[in-house]
C-alpha positions as CSV (number, residue, x, y, z in Angstrom):
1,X,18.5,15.3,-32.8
2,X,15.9,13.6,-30.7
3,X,13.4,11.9,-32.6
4,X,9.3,12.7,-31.0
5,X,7.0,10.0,-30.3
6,X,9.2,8.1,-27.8
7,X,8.1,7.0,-24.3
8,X,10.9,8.1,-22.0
9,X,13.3,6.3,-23.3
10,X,17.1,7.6,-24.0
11,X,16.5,8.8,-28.0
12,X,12.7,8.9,-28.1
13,X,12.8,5.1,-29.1
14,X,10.0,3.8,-27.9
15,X,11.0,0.1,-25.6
16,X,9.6,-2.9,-28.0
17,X,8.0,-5.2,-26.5
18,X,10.1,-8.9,-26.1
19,X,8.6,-11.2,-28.0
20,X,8.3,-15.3,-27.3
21,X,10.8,-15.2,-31.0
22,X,13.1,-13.5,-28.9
23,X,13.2,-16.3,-25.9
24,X,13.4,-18.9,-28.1
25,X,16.3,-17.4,-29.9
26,X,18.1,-16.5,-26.6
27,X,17.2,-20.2,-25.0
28,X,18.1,-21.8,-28.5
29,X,14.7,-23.7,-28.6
30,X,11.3,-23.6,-30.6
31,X,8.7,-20.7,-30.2
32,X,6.6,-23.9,-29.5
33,X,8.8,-25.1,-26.7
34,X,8.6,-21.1,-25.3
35,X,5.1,-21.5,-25.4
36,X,4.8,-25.2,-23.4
37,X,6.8,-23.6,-20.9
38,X,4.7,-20.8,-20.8
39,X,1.5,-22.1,-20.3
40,X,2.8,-24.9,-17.3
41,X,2.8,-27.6,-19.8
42,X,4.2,-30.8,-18.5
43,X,5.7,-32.3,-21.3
44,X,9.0,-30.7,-21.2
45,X,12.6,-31.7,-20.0
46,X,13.4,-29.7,-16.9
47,X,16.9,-28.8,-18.1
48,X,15.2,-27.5,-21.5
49,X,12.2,-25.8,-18.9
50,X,15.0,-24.0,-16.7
51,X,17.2,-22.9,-20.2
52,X,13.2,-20.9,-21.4
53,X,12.8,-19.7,-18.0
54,X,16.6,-18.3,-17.5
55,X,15.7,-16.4,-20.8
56,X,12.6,-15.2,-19.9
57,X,14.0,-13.9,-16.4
58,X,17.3,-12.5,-18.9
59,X,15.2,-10.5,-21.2
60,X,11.7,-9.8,-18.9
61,X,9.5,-11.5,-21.0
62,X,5.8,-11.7,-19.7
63,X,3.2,-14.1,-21.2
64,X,0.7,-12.6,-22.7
65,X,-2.3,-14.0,-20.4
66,X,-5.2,-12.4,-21.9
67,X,-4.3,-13.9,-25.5
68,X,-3.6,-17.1,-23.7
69,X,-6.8,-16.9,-21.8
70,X,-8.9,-16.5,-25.2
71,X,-7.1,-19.0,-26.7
72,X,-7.6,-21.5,-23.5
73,X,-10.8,-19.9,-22.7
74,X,-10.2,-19.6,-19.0
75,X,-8.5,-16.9,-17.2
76,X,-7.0,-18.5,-14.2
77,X,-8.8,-16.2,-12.1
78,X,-11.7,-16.4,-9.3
79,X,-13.7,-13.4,-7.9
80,X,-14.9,-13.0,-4.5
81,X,-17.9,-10.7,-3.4
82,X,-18.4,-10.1,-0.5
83,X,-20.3,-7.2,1.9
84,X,-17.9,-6.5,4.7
85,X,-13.9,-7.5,5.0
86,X,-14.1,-5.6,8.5
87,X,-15.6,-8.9,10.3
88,X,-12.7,-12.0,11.7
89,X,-14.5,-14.4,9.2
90,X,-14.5,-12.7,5.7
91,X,-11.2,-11.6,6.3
92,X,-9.3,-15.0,7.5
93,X,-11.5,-16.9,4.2
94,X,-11.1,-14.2,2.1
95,X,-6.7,-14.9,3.1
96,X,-7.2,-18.9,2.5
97,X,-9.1,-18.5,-0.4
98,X,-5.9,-16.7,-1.8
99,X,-3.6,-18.3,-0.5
100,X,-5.4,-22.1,-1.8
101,X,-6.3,-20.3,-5.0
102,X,-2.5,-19.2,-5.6
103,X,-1.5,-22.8,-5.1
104,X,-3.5,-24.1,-7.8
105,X,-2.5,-21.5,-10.1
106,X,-5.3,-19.2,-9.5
107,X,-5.3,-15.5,-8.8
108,X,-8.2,-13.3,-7.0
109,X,-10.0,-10.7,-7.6
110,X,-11.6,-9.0,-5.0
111,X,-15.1,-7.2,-5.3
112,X,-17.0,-5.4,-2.1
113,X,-20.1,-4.5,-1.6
114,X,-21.5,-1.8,0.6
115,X,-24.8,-2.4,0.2
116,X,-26.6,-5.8,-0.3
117,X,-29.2,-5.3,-2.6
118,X,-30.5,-7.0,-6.1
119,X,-29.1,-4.6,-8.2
120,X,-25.5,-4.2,-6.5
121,X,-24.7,-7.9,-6.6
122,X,-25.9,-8.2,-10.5
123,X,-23.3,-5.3,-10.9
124,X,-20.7,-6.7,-8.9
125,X,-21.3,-10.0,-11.0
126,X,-21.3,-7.4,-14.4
127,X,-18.2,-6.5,-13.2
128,X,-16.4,-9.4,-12.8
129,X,-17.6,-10.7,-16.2
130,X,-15.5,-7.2,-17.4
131,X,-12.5,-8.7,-15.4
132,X,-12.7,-12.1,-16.7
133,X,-13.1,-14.6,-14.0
134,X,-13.5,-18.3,-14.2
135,X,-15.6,-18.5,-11.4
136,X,-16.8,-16.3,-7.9
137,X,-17.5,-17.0,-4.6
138,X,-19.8,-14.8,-2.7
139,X,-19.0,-14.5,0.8
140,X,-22.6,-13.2,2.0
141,X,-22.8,-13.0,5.9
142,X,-26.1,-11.9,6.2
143,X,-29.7,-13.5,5.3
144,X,-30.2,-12.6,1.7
145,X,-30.0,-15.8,-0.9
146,X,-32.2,-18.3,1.7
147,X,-34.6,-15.2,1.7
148,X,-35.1,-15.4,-1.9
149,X,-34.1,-11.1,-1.5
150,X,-31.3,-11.4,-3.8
151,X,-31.0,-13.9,-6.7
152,X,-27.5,-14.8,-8.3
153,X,-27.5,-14.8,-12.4
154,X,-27.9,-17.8,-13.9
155,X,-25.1,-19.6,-15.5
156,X,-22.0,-18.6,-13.4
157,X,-19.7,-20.9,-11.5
158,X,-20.6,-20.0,-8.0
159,X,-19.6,-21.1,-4.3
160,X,-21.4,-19.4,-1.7
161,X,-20.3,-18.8,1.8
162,X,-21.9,-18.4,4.9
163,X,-25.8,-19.1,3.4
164,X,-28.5,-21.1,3.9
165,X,-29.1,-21.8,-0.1
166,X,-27.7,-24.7,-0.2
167,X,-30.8,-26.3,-2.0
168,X,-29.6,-24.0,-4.6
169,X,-26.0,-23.1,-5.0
170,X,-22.5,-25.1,-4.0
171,X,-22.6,-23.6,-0.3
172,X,-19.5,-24.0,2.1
173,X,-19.5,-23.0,5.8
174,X,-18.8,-23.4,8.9
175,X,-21.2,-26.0,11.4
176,X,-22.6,-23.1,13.1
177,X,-24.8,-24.9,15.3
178,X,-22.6,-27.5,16.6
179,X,-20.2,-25.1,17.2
180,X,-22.6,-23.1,19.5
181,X,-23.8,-26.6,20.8
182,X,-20.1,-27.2,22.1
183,X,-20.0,-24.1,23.9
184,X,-23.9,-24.4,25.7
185,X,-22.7,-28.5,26.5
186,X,-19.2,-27.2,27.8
187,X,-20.7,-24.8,30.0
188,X,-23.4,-26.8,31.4
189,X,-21.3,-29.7,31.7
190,X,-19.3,-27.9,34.2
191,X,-22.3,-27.5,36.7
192,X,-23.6,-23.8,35.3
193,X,-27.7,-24.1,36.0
194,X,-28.1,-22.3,32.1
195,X,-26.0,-20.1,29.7
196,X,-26.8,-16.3,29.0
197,X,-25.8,-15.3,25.2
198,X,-25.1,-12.2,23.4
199,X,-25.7,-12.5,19.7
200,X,-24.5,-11.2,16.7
201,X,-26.4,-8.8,14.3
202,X,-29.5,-9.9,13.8
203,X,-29.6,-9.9,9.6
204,X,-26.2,-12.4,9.6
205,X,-27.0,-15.9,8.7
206,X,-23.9,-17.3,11.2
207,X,-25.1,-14.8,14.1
208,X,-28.9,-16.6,14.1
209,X,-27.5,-20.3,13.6
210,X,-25.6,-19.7,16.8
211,X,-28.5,-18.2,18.5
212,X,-31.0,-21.0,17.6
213,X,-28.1,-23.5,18.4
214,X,-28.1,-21.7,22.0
215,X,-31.6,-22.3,22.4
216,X,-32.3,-25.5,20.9
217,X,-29.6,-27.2,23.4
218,X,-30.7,-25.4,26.8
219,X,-34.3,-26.4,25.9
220,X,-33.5,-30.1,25.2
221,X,-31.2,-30.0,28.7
222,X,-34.1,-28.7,30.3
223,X,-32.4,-25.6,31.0
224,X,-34.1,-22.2,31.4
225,X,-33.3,-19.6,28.8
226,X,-32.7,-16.3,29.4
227,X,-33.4,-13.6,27.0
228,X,-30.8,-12.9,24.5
229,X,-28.2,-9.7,24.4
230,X,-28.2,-8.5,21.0
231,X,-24.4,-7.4,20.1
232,X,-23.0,-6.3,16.8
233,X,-19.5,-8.2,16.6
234,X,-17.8,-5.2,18.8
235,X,-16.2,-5.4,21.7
236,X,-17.9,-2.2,22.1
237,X,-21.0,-4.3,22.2
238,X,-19.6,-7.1,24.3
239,X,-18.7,-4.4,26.8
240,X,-22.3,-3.0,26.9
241,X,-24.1,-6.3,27.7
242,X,-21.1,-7.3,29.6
243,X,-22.5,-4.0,32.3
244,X,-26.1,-5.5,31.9
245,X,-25.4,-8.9,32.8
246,X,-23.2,-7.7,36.2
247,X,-27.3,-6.7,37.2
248,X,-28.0,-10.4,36.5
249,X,-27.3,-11.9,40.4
250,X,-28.3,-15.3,38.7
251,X,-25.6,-15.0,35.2
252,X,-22.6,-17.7,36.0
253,X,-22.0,-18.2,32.4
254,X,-22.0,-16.5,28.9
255,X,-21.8,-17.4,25.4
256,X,-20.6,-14.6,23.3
257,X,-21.3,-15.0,19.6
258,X,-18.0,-13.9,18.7
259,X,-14.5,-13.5,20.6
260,X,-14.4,-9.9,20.0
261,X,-18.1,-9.4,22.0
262,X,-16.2,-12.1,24.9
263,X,-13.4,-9.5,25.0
264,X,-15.8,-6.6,25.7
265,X,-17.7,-9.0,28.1
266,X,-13.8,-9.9,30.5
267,X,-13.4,-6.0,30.5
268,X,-16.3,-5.0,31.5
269,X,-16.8,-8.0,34.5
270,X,-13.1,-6.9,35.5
271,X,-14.3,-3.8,36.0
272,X,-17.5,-4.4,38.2
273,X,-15.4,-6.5,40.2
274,X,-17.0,-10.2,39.2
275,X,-14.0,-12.1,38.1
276,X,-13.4,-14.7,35.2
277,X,-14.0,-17.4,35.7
278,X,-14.2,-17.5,39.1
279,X,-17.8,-15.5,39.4
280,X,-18.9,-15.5,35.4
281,X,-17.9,-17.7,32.9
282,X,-17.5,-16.8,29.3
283,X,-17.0,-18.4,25.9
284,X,-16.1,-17.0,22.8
285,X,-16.8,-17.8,18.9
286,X,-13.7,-17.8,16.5
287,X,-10.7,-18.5,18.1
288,X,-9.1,-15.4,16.8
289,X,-5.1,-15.6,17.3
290,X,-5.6,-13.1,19.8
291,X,-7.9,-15.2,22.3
292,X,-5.3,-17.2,24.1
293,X,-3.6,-13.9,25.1
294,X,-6.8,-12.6,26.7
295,X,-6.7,-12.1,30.5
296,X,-7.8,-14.9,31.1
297,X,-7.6,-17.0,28.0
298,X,-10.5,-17.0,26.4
299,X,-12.5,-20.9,25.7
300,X,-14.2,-20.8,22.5
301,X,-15.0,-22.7,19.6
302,X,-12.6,-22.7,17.2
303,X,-13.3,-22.1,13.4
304,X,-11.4,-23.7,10.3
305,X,-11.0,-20.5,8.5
306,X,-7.8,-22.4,6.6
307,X,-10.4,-25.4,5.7
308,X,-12.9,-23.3,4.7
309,X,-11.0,-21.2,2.2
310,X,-9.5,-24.4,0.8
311,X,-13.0,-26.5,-0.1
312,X,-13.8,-23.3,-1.8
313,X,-11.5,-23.0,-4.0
314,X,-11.8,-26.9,-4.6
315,X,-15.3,-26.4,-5.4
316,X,-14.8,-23.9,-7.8
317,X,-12.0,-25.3,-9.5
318,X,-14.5,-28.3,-10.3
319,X,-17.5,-26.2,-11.8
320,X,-14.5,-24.8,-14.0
321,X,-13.1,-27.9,-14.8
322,X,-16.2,-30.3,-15.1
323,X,-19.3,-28.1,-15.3
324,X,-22.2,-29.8,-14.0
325,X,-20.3,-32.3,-11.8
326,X,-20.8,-30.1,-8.6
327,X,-24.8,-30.2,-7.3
328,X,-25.8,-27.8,-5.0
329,X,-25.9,-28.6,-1.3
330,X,-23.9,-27.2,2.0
331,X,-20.2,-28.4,2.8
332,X,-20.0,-27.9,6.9
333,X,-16.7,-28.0,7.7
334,X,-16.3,-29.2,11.5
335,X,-15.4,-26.7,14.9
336,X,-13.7,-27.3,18.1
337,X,-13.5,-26.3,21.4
338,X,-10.6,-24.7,22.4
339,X,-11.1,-24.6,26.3
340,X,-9.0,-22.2,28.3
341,X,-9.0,-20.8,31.7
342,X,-12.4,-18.0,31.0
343,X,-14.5,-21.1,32.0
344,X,-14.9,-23.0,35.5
345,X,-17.6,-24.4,37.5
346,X,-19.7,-22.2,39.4
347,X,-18.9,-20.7,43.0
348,X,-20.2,-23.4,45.4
């Protein structure tokens, strides 16, 4: 006779759940020492620490981490919100910020948002209060916390990236501007009379530092400045201004706002028959793995995506660990050029 109420299991008894009792009796040690070992205490002998976790592995014990968390009152968890994982950035932070998070320990959870507005963020932040987070960074992209459009509740442990709120949340980023600076200088520097430049959306924070950067540094080189492209991270993009620009007899060089936009600006100069770099010049933004395999290899300024990730996580581990000790300001974290063979001095 097979008795009801089981879950699957041969006989209808239902599987009981191992217990840290059972560990310690199978390691021959203390529920206490079990539970050291458990929660990554330090004060225990490693030959004792292997013997728990050799039991643990034996029987497939799993901690109980949301007891442990209420007992500890943390979670060992950060959330990240963030608008779009499509784009080179948010994805490649989004990747260090897990992989830095999961070597302190940490875990992510990962929250999108398809809209940007007021009410969305507060329930993105509602929801990660349901998931139990220590602390959230909000990867933002786009012009909404220096605005004052969206405001972030109160009380949180917060690291914003890609903002211009650093006068009132822990902000990390990228140096936009001396990025783009880099890449005008570069360019000039090799005898080009000014720069063209095709932008990035217009709402994104990191598109208009690059733009102003752009502007700022042909006006102070006493450079004309020609009127700006306006792209939307796409090759497809890229490729469109890339077919303007052939109509601009007087464009030797371009400074594409992403590498993405560059690679839609080689094709489409290939195809109207005005080389790179011998008749155009171009220069990218990112330094995505794929830009030295571009035909030609694309120059561009190369971003710390890695770096970036990792002063996040740093910055949230020490709201969580000492609140108050972090003030709000803006961590830039350095670029580089990575020059290639898309740039050259001009024809003649």
């Amino acid at each position: 006779m097979v008795e009801r109420g089981g879950s699957g299991v041969p006989g209808g008894r239902r599987k009981q759940r191992v217990s840290m009792a059972d560990v310690a009796k199978l390691a021959g040690v203390s529920s206490q020492t079990v539970s050291r070992v458990a929660n990554g205490h330090a004060r225990v002998v490693d030959s004792t620490r292997e013997q728990v976790l050799a039991a643990m592995r034996e029987l497939g014990y799993r901690p109980n981490s949301a007891a442990r968390a209420l007992r500890y009152g943390q979670f060992n968890t950060i959330g990240v919100i963030l608008f779009s994982l499509s784009s080179t950035g948010n994805s490649r932070t989004v990747e260090a910020i897990a992989t830095h998070a999961a070597a302190e320990g940490y875990a992510i959870t990962l929250i999108p948002i398809d809209v940007p507005t007021q009410d969305n963020v507060l329930g993105a932040f509602t929801r990660m209060g349901e998931l139990a987070v220590d602390a959230v960074v909000v990867i933002m992209e786009i012009h909404l916390l220096d605005t004052g459009t969206v405001q972030l509740p109160p009380g949180v442990h917060v690291v914003v990236v890609d903002s211009d709120a650093g006068d009132r949340y822990t902000v990390v980023d990228t140096d936009q501007a001396d990025g783009a600076r880099k890449a005008v200088r570069h360019l000039l520097d090799l005898g080009h009379r000014t720069v063209w430049h095709v932008t990035g959306p217009q709402t994104s924070f990191s598109a208009q530092r690059r733009t102003q950067a752009w502007r700022a540094e042909l006006t102070e080189a006493g450079c004309p400045v020609p009127p700006p492209l306006h792209g939307d991270w796409s090759a497809e993009s890229g490729y469109a201004a890339g077919l303007a620009l052939v109509e601009e007899p007087d464009c030797t060089a371009v400074f594409a706002a992403n590498d993405q936009m560059a690679l839609g600006l080689l094709r489409a100069f290939h195809e109207s028959g005005r080389p790179v770099p011998d008749d155009i010049s171009v220069v990218g933004f990112d330094d995505v793995p794929e830009a030295a395999f571009f035909v030609p290899p694309l120059t561009t300024v190369h971003q710390d995506f890695a770096e970036v990730g990792h002063r996040c996580v740093q910055k949230a581990l020490q709201q969580i660990r000492t609140p108050g000790a972090v003030r709000p300001g803006t961590d830039l974290v350095p670029t580089t050029l990575a020059v290639r063979r898309s740039t050259a001095a001009p024809r003649g």
